[in-house]
N, C-alpha and C positions, 0 to 999 in steps of 0.2 A: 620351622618346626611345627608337628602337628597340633593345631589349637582342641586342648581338650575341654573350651573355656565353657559357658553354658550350655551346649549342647548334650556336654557327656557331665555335667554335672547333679548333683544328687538330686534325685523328683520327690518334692514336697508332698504327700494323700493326702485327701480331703481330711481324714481321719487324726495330720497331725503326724504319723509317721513318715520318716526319711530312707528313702530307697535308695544305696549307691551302685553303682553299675562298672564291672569291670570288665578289660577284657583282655583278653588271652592269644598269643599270636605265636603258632609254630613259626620259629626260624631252622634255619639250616646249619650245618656246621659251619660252612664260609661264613655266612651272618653273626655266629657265635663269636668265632674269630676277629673276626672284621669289630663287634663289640668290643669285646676285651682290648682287643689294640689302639679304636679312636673312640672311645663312648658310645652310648647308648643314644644317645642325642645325634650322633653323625648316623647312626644307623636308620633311627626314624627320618633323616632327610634323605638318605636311601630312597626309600621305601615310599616316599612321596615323590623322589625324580622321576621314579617306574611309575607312579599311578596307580600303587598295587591297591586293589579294595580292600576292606576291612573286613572282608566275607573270607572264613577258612577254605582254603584251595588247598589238598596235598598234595597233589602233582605245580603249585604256581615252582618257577624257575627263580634260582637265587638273584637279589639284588644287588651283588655283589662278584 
């Protein structure tokens, strides 16, 4: 599964404030599907068998 472990975790400022960082991922309607029926968890290993980046592509092709 994808590790969101330190990498995507919240960045400390010098100042003392905590920045958390989200992100956001159009799916398709097969992907939607495909969700609801094995978890969200089988879909993110999807998405990593493809190698799909984590950069927004509207035309990328379903994982599914």
């Amino acid at each position: 599964m994808l590790d969101m472990g330190e990498n995507y975790g919240p960045l400390n400022t010098k100042n003392g404030s905590k920045v958390n960082f989200y992100m956001v991922m159009p799916i398709t309607r097969a992907e939607t599907a495909y969700k609801l029926e094995y978890g969200m968890s089988a879909l993110i290993d999807k998405f990593e068998e493809k190698d799909v980046p984590m950069i927004i592509d509207m035309y990328r092709k379903s994982v599914v």
